[in-house]
VOKOLBA-470331 format. One line per 5 residues: number of its first residue (from 1); their letters; for each residue x, y, z of C-alpha. Coordinates in steps of 0.05 Angstrom, whole numbers. Example, Ala and Ser with C-alpha at 12.3 -4.5 7.8 and 13.67 -1.06 7.14 Angstrom:
# residues 2
1 = AS = 246:-90:156 | 273:-21:143
END
This chain:
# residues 349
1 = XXXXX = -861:-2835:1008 | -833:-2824:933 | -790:-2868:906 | -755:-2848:851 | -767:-2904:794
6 = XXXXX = -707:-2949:770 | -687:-2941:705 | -647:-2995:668 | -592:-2967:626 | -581:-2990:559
11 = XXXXX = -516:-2985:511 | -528:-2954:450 | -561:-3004:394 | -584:-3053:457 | -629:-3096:439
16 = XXXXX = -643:-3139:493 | -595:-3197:477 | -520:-3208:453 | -492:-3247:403 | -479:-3306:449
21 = XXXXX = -551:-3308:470 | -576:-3327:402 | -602:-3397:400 | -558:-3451:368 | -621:-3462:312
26 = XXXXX = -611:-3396:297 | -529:-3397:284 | -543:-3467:244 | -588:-3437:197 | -541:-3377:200
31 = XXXXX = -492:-3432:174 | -543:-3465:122 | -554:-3393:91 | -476:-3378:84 | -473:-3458:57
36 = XXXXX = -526:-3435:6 | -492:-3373:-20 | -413:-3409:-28 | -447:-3469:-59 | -414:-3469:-136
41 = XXXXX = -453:-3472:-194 | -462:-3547:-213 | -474:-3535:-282 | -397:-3511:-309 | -392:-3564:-355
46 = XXXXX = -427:-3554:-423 | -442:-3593:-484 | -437:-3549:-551 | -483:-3600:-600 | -482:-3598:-675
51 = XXXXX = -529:-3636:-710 | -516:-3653:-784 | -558:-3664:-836 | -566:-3727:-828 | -615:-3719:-772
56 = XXXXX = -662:-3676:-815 | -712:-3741:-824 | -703:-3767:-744 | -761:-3770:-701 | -771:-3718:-655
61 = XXXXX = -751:-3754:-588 | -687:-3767:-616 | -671:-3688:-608 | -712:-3699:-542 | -675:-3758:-507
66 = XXXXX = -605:-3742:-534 | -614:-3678:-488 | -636:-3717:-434 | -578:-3757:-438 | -531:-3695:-447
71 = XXXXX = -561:-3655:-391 | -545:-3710:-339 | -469:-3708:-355 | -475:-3632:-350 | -509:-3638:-278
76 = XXXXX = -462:-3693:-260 | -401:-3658:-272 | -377:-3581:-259 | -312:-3577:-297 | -320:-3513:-329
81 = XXXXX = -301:-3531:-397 | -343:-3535:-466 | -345:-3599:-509 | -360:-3595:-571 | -396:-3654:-604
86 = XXXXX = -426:-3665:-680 | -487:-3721:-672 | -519:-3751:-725 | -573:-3805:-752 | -552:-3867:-784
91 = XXXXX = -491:-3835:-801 | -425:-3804:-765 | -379:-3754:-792 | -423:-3758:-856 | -408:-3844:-861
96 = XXXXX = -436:-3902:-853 | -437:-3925:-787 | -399:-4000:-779 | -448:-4060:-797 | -478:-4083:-732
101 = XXXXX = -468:-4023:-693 | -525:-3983:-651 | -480:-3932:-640 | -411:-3900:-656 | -362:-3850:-631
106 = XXXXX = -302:-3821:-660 | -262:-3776:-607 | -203:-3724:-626 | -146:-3742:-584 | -93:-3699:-549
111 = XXXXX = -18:-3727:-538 | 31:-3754:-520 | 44:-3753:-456 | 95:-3784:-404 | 65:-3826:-351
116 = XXXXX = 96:-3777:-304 | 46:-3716:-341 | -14:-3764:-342 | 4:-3769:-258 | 17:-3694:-246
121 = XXXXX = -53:-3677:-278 | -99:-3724:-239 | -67:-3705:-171 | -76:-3623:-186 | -144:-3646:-215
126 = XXXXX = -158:-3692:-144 | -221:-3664:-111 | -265:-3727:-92 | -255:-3782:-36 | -243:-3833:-104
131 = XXXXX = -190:-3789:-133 | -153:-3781:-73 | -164:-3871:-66 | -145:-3874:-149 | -81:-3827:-140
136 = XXXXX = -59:-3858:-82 | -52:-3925:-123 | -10:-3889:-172 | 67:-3906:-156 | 126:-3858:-167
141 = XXXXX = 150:-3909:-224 | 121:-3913:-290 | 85:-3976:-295 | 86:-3986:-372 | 164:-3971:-377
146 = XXXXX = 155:-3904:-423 | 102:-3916:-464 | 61:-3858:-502 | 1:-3836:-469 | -63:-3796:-508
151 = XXXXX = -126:-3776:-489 | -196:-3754:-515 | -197:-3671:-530 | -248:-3666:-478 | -213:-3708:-421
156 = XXXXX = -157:-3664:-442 | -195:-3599:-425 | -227:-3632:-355 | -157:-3639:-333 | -127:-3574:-354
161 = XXXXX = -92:-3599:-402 | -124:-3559:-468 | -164:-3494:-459 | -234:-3507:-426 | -263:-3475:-492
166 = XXXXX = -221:-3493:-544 | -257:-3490:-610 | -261:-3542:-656 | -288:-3612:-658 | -279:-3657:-595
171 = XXXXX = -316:-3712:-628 | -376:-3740:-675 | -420:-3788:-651 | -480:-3827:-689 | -534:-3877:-684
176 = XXXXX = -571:-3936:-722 | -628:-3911:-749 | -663:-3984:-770 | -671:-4008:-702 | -732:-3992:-648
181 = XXXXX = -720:-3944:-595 | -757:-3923:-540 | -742:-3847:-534 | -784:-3835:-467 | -736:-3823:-397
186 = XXXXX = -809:-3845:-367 | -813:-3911:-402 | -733:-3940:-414 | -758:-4011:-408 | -802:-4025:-467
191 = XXXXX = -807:-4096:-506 | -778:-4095:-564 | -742:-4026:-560 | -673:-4001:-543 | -666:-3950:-485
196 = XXXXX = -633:-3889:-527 | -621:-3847:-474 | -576:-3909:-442 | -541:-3912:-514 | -527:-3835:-516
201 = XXXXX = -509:-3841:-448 | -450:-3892:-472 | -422:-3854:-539 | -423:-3791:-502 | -374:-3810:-446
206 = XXXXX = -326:-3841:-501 | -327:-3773:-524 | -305:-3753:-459 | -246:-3799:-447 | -283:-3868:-434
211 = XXXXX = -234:-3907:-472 | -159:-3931:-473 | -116:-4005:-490 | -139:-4026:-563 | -188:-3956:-581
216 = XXXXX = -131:-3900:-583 | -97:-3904:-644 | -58:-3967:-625 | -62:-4046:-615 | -26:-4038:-557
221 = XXXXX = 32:-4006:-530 | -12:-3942:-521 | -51:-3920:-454 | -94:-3872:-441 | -110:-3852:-368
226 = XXXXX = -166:-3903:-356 | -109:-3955:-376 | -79:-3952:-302 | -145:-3971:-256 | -139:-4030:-304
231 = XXXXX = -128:-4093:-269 | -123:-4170:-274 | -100:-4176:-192 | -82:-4143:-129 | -20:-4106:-157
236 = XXXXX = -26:-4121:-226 | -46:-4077:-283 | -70:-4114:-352 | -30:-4066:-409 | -41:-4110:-458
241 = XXXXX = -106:-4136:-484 | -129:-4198:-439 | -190:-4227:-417 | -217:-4217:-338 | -184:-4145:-323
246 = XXXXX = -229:-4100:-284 | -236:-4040:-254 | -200:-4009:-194 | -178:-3953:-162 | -155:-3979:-107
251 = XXXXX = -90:-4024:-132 | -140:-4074:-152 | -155:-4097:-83 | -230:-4083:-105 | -278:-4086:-165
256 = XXXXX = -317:-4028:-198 | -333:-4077:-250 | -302:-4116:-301 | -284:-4099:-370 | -301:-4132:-440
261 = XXXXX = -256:-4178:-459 | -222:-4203:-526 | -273:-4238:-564 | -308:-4168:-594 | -320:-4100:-580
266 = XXXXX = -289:-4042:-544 | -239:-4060:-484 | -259:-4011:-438 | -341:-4024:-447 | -362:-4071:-387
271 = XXXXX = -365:-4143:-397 | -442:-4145:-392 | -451:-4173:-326 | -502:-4122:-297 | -546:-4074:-326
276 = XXXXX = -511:-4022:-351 | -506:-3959:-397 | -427:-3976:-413 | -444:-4046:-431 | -405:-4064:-493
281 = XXXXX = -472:-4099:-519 | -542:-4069:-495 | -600:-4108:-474 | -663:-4097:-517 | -718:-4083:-477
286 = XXXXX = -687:-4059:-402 | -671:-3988:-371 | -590:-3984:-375 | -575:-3930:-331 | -507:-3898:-310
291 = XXXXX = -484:-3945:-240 | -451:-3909:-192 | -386:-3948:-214 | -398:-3912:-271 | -402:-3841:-247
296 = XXXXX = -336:-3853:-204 | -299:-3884:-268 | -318:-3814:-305 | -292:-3778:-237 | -218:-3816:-229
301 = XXXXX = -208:-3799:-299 | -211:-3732:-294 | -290:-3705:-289 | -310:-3666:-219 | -372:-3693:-188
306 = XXXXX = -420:-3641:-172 | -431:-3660:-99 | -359:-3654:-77 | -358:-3591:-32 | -311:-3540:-47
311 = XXXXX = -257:-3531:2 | -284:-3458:18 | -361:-3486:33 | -323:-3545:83 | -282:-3486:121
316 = XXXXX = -348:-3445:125 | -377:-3508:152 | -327:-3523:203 | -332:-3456:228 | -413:-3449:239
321 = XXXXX = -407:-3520:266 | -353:-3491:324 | -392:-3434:337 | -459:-3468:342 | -434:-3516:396
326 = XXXXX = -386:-3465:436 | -469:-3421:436 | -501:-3491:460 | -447:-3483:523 | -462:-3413:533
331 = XXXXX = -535:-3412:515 | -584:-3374:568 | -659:-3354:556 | -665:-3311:502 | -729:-3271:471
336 = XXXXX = -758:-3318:408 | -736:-3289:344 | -776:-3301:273 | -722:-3311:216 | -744:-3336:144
341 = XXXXX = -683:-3372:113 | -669:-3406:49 | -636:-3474:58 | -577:-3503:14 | -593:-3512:-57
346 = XXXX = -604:-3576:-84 | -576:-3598:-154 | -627:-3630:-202 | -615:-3694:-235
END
C-alpha cells in the first residue's frame, strides 16, 4: 500500500531551534562580546610633556623611564583630560633645584573654593566603591569653619572644574642630575642607585593634586581636597600641621597610611614606613612602587580608576546574566553550534 510521506512544515527562516534553545554558554559569551564592545577606552587621560633644554645632556633612559612612569598614570586613570607638564634635568622651570633634593615639582593651582564646592565636585565626580566610602565621610558642615580651598590645575580639570584641555602650563617638574639612577622598569632594585621611575612616579602625582596643609601657598589655614581624608583619630581631621595624621577615607576609622610629619619635608608624602613611591625620603637601592593605598588616594581625590565599570557595561551585565539563567530553566537539546568570540579586553599596565 502507498503511504503518502510526512512532511514536517517549517516557518519561514526555521532553522531548527529558537532563541530559547540556545545554550546558556552561548548567551554568556553573547554577554562577554557586548561587555567587550561597551568597555570605555582606558586611556582618556593624557600627559602633554615638554622637555626643556636642560635635558639636552641626560642619558637616554631618562627620556625612557620618565615615560614609563607617565604611561602608568595614563593606564591607571581615564579622566579624559590633558595635563600639561614641562620636565627637566637638574633644573625646574629653568632653576636650580633646592639643595638636597632628588626631585621637585611646582604645580599651578586653581581657587578658591568653598568647602561646600570642593564637596559638590567629588560626589558628581564619585564613580568607585572608595569614592562612594570617602564622600560618605564628608558631613553637611564645613569642617574647617570657611577656610579657602585650592587645588592643582590638573586635579582641577579631573574634577570638572577647568576645561579637560585647557592650555597652558599645569606644572614643571625636575630632577637631580648628580646622583645614580637606575633607569631600567626591569631592574628598580639596584645597589647603589635610585629607582627613577619610583621618583617620577612621586613628582608627577603632585602635579596632579597630591598635595595640601603646608604645600599650597599657605602655612596653614589653606586645604586642598586631600586635606579632609586627613586624620589624627576616629572623627578627627588634623588641619593644622601635626605629627601622626594619616590617611582615611573612611572617618578615620582606618589607615591608608600615615603621613610625614613635622620634622622635614612635604606633609602629604608618607612617613616612610613601607616601601613606597610617595615616600617623603626614597630608599637608595629598592623598587618603590605605587601601593594600592596609593592608587585609591589618587582616586578619592578626584582621578577615575580604569577598572571601575561604567554604569552602561553593569546594566548590560545584569541583563545577559538574567537571560542566561531564565535559558538554563528553559534549556532543551539543541543542535551544537561553532561561534568564534572575542572576550573582554584587558587593560595593560
Amino acid at each position: 500500500m502507498f503511504h503518502p510521506r510526512r512532511v514536517k512544515k517549517r516557518r519561514p527562516f526555521d532553522i531548527g531551534f529558537s532563541v530559547l534553545q540556545v545554550t546558556p554558554f552561548f548567551l554568556l559569551c553573547i554577554v562577554c562580546v557586548l561587555l567587550w564592545a561597551a568597555e570605555p577606552s582606558a586611556h582618556a587621560l593624557s600627559f602633554n610633556l615638554t622637555y626643556d633644554s636642560s635635558t639636552v645632556g641626560a642619558p637616554a633612559g631618562f627620556f625612557t623611564a620618565f615615560n614609563d612612569a607617565v604611561q602608568f598614570y595614563e593606564a591607571e586613570y581615564t579622566d579624559p583630560i590633558t595635563i600639561n607638564l614641562q620636565v627637566g634635568w637638574g633644573k625646574i622651570n629653568g632653576q636650580n633645584l633646592n639643595p638636597g633634593n632628588l626631585g621637585q615639582s611646582s604645580t599651578f593651582q586653581q581657587g578658591f573654593y568653598s568647602y561646600s564646592q570642593i564637596k559638590s565636585a567629588l560626589v558628581n565626580d564619585g564613580k568607585s566603591a572608595a569614592d562612594a566610602t570617602a564622600i560618605a565621610s564628608l558631613g553637611p558642615s564645613d569642617p574647617t569653619g570657611g577656610a579657602n580651598f585650592v587645588m592643582a590645575n590638573a586635579e582641577a580639570k579631573a574634577l570638572g572644574l577647568l576645561a579637560g584641555n585647557a592650555s597652558g602650563p599645569d606644572g614643571f617638574v625636575g630632577f637631580n642630575n648628580t646622583v645614580s639612577y637606575t633607569f631600567d622598569p626591569n631592574h628598580r632594585a639596584v645597589a647603589g642607585e635610585y629607582d627613577f621611575i619610583g621618583l617620577a612616579g612621586h613628582e608627577i602625582t603632585e602635579i596632579m593634586g597630591r598635595y595640601g596643609l603646608g604645600q599650597n601657598g599657605a602655612s596653614s589655614g589653606r586645604y586642598s581636597p586631600i586635606d579632609l581624608f586627613r586624620y589624627l583619630s576616629p572623627g578627627v581631621r588634623d588641619l593644622t600641621p601635626a605629627n601622626g595624621a594619616y590617611l582615611s577615607i573612611d572617618g578615620g576609622n582606618s589607615v591608608i597610611n600615615t603621613f610625614n610629619g613635622t620634622g622635614g619635608g612635604d606633609l602629604s608624602d608618607w612617613a616612610g614606613l613601607t616601601l613606597d613611591s610617595y615616600n617623603h625620603s626614597l630608599a637608595l637601592g629598592q623598587e618603590l612602587d605605587a601601593s594600592a593605598g596609593d592608587i585609591t588616594e589618587m582616586d578619592v581625590i578626584g582621578y577615575d580608576p580604569a577598572v571601575v565599570p561604567e554604569p552602561a557595561t553593569l546594566t548590560l551585565l545584569a541583563v545577559g546574566l538574567s537571560v542566561v539563567i531564565f535559558a538554563s530553566r528553559h534549556r532543551k537539546s539543541v543542535p551544537s553550534v561553532g561561534i568564534c568570540l572575542k572576550w573582554p579586553r584587558e587593560i595593560d599596565r
